[in-house]
N, C-alpha and C positions, 0 to 999 in steps of 0.2 A: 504493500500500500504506500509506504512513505518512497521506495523508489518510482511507482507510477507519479505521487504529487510532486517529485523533483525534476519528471523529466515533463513533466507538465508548465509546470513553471520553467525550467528552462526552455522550453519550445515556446514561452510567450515570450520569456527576455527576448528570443531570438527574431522573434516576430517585429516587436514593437522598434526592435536596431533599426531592421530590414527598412520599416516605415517610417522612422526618424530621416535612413538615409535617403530616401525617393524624396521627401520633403526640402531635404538641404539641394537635392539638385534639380529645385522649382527655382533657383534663384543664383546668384554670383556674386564678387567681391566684397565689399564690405560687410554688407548685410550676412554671406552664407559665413564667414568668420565668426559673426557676431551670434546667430542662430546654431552654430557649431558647438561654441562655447558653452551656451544655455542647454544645449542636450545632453552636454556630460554631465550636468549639476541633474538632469533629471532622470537619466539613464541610471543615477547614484541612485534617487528616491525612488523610482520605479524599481528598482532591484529590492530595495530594503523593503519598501510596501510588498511586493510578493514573497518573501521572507517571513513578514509578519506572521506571527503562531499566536493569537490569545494576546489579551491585552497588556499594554506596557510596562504596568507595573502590577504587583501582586499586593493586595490590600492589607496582607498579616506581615508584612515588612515596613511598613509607613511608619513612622515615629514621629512625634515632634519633634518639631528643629534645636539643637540644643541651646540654653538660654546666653552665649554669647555670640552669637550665630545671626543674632535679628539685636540689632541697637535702637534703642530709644532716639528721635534725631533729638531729644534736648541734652543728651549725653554729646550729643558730636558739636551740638553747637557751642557746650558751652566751654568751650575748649579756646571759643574765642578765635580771631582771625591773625593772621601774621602782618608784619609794617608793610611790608611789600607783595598786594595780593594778585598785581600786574604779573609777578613771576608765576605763578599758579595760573593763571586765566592763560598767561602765553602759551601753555601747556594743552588748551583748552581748544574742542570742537565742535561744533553744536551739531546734532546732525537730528531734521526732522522726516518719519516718513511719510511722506506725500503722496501715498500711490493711489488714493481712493477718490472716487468721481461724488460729487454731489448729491444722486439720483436719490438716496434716500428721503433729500428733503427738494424735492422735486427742482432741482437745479441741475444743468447741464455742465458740463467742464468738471474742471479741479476745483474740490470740497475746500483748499485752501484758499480760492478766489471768493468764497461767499463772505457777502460783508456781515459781521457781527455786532460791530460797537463803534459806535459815532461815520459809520461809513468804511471804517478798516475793516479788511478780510484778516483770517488769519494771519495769511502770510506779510500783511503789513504788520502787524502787532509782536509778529516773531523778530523782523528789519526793526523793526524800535526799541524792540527789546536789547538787542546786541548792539546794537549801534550806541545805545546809553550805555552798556558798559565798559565799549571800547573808549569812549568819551572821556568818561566817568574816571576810566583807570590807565587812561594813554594804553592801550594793549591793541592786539591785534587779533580773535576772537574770529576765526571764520563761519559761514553756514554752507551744512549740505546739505543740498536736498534728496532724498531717494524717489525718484519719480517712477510711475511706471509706464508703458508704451499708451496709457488711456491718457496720463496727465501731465507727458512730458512737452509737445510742442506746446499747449496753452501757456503752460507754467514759463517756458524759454520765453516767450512772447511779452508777459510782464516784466520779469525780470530785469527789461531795458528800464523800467520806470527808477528802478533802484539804484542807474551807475553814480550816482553821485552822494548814495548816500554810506557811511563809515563799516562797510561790510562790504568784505569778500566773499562773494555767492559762487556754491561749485554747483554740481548735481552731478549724480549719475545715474542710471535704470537701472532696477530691478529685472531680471530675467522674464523671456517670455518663455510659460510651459505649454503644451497641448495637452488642451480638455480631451481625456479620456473616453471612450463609448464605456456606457456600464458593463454591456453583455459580453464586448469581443475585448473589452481590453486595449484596444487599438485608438490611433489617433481620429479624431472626428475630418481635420481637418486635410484636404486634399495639397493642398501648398500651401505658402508661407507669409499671403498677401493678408492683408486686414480688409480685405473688400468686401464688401456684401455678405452672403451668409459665413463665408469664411472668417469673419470676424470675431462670430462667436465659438470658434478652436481654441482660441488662445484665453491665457489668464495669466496675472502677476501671483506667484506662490505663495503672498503672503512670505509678512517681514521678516520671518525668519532667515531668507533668501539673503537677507543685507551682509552677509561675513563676504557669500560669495562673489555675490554683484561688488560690491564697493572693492574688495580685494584682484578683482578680473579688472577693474575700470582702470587701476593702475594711481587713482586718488590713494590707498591707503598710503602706498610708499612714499607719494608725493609729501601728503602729509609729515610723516615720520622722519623725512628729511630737513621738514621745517621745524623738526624740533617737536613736534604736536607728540601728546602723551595718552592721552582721554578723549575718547569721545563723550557728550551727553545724546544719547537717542529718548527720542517722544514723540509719541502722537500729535501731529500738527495739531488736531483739534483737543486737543487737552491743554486750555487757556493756564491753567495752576504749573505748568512744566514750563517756569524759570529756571535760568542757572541758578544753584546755591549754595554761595560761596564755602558757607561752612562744609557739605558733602566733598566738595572741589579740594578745601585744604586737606581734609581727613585722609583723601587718597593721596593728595602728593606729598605728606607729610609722615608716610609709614617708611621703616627703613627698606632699602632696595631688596632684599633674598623675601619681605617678608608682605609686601607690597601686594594691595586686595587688586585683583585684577577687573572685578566685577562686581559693580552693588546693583541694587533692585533696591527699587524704589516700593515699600508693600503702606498701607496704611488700614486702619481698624475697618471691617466689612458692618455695614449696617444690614437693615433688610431687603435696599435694594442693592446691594454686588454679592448677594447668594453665590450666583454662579461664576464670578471672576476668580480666574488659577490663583491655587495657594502656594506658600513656599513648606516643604516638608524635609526630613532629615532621611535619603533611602540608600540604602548600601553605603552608607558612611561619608557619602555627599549630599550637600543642601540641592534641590531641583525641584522646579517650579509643578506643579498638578494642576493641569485642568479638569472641568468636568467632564470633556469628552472622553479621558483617559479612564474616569471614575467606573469600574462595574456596578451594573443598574442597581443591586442591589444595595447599593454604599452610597446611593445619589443620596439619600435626606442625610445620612451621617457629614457627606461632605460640604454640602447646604447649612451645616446645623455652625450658627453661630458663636457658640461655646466653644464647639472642639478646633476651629479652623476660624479664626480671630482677624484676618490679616488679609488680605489678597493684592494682587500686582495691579499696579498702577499703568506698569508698561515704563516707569522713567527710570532710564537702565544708565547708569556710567560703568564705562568698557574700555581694558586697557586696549590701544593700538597695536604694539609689538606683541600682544597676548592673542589676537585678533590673527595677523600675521602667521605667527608662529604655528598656531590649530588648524590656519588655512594648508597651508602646506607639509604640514603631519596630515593633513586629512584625518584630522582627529576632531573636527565639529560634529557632535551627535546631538539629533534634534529629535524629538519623536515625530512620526507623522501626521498630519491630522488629513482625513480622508472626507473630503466636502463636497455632499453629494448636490448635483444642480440638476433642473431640467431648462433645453434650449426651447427656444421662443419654437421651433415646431414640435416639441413636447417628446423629443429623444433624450434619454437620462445618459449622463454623462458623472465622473468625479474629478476631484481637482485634488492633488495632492501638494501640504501648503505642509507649513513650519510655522513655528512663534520665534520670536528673536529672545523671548527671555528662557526659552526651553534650554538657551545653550550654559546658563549659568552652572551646569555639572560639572563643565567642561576646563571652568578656569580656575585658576588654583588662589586660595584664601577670598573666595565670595564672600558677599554681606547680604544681609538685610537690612534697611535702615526703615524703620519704622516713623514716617513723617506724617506732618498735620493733614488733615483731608484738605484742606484749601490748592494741597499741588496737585487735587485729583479734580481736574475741570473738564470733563468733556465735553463737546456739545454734538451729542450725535440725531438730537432731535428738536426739531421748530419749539417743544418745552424747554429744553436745556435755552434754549437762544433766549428765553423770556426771562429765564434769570440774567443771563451777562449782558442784555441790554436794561436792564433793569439798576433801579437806585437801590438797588443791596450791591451794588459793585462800582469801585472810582474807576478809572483809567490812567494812571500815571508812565508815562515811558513806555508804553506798549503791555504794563502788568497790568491786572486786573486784582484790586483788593477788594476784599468785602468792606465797606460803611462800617464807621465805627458807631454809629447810629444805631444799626443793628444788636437785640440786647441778647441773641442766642446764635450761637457759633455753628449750629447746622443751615443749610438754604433750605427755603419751605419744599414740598414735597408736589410736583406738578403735573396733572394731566391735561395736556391738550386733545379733543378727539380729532377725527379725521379732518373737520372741513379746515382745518388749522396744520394740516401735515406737511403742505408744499409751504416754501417762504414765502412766493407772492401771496400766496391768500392767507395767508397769517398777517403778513403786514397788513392788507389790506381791513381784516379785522381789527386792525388798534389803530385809531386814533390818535393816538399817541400811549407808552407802556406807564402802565399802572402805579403807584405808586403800593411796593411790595413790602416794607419794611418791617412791617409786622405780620407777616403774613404767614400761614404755618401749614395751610393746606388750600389749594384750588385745584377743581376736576373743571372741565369745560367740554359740554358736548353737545352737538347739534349745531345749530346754523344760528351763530352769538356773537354779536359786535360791541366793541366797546368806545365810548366816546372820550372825549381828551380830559388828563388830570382826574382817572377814576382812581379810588385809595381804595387796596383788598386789606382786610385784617384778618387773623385768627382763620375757622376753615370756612373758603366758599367754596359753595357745588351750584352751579348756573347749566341748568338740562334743558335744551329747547327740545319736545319731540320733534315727531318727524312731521314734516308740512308745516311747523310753527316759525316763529324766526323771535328770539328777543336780542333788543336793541336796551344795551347802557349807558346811559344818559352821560355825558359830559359833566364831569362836579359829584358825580354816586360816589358813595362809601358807603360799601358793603360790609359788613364786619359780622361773622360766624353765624351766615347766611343761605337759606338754599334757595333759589329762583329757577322755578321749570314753569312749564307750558307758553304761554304767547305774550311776550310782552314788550309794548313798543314805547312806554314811557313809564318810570318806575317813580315814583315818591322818594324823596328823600332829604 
């Protein structure tokens, strides 16, 4: 039995070569180089994925992490800064990944282009952010972007807007892989163009990808040459992922044999990051758990807020020469995560993808540094946006702090429904945003407008049925309030 599934599985490796190579010779020069490159990084994961026996890790070896293992960040801050924090920062790269399109909040292009606060997109507020600290500390602070073949001409295109401003902007791609057929195994795609239905063959594997991509681009070396030590990687759209100085001295302040090559950013789970990967202690290395990896039966134990306290932020600092060094040991091990999709004419396809913090097994004296939730900002939905455009958050230098107005340290808890899910028709719903300061819960659903200078407090629920529409007056204060059915001018 086990020699029929070995030669089964090697007659697909063999397969899927055959068809990587017909692929590469749909195309020439630069590009078949380029498409070359990217099939060895997936020829690697396609091989491990059919390899796969039973899931990743085994649930009676899980241990908690040991108590020096995950730092309080008030222990790293309070260690205080050095005179000279320009030498540390020179040390310094910011590198955000950019690879994801808008489409969930019904926006076209790069998710980095969408404006969030006073008119700035991300990607402007990321430029201000570095640009004041290069300012701020005479340093020289570079950005890089990881783009992927969805978001990279847009993003090249603004990029002109910033030559003048106190940042050096790199970018490289992320790898293109072929989406998978679920049944044979094989590529979907016939050649290697992004045309018409052919387009959808392809996908960015998820940023795990980034050791390889930015190591092939030829940036890392470049880097390393200029003396660059650390990356910081984040989520473009996680507003709270500043440099922080204190994390920055901690690492370049350890002696050199003994020197963390990798921290994760993890901070306290409430009850909405159930499901964000935790940090655990397994075969005698700290490595990150998701709950794809979790066996069904262990999903509520690894849900359970008690036993698993913590979970990844995604804001990783990564030594460069550490980076290097696993590249070419070919000693990066990620697990796989296996994403199943169907294409727009409803053939099921998988995408095999990496997480970038999976690799923290990999480097030698990892951390956890247990930081304030404020550096946990995402805005992955038109609700997130009504916080960071909102007066519980200032704007300074391209950060975003919460209002010292504010008399509780959590942001209220927000449901926008559908007709509020794309950003034009959310904005078009406000009038101008609400005045949230006290605000501790709002659910909103149905077809609900609101007029300029409304004040929410405490919890509101505003339900228009279906066929109703209410309209909120210009000047309302709602405070620990429900309003459903038709209402097109309210008392108040």
């Amino acid at each position: 039995m086990a020699q029929f599934q070995e030669m089964m599985r090697q007659q697909l490796e063999s397969s899927m070569h055959d068809e990587l190579e017909k692929l590469l010779d749909t195309t020439t020069g630069a590009e078949r180089e380029v498409s070359k490159k990217d099939f060895e990084g997936f020829k690697n994961l396609f091989h491990r994925f059919l390899q796969v026996k039973g899931p990743s890790v085994e649930w009676i070896k899980i241990q908690r992490p040991p108590e020096d293992s995950i730092q309080p960040y008030d222990k790293i801050a309070a260690r205080g800064l050095p005179d000279n924090v320009a030498n540390s920062l020179n040390k310094l790269v910011v590198v955000k990944l950019n690879g994801g399109l808008g489409t969930s909040m019904g926006c076209k292009g790069p998710k980095s282009l969408i404006s969030v606060r006073n008119e700035n997109t991300f990607l402007d507020l990321t430029v201000q952010q570095i640009e004041h600290l290069n300012k701020t500390y005479n340093t020289d602070v570079p950005l890089v972007l990881m783009n992927s073949f969805n978001t990279d001409e847009d993003t090249k295109k603004i990029l002109q807007k910033y030559t003048h401003h106190r940042v050096k902007i790199h970018t490289f791609n992320q790898s293109r892989y072929p989406r998978v057929n679920k049944e044979s195994l094989l590529p979907v795609s016939t050649n290697l163009s992004m045309n018409g239905q052919n387009a959808e063959g392809w996908y960015p594997p998820g940023h795990g990808d980034i050791y390889a991509s930015f190591y092939n681009s030829g940036l890392l070396d470049q880097l390393i040459e200029q003396g660059k030590e650390y990356i910081f990687v984040s989520n473009i759209d996680n507003l709270g992922a500043t440099v922080d100085l204190h994390i920055l001295h901690h690492l370049v302040s350890q002696p050199n044999g003994k020197r963390c090559e990798f921290v994760m950013e993890v901070t306290d789970k409430t009850r909405a990051d159930v499901k964000g990967g935790t940090l655990i202690q397994y075969e005698g290395k700290l490595r990150l758990l998701e709950i794809a990896q979790v066996p069904k039966a262990h999903v509520d134990e690894f849900k359970s807020v008690s036993k698993f306290k913590i979970f990844n932020t995604n804001n990783l600092w990564i030594s460069l020469p550490a980076i290097k060094r696993l590249q070419e040991q070919n000693a990066m091990d990620m697990e796989i995560i296996v994403n199943p999709k169907t294409l727009d004419g409803g053939q099921n396809v998988i995408q095999l993808e990496t997480a970038v913090g999976a690799a923290i097994k990999c480097f030698d004296n990892a951390l956890g540094i247990n930081v304030p939730r404020s550096r946990f900002l995402p805005v992955k939905t038109t609700s997130d946006l009504l916080l960071v455009m909102s007066n519980l958050y200032s704007l300074e230098a391209g950060s975003l702090t919460m209002s010292p107005k504010r008399e509780f340290p959590t942001t209220p808890h927000v449901k926008l429904g559908s007709s509020f899910t794309k950003v034009q028709e959310y904005l078009i719903r406000f009038e101008s945003i609400p005045d949230m300061l006290e605000l501790d819960h709002l659910t909103v659903s149905g077809d609900v407008t609101f007029g300029k200078n409304v004040s929410l407090k405490g919890t509101v629920i505003i339900i228009a049925n279906h066929g109703d529409r209410i309209d909120i007056p210009a000047g309302s204060m709602l405070e620990n309030k429900i309003v459903s059915g038709n209402l097109r001018i309210l008392d108040h």
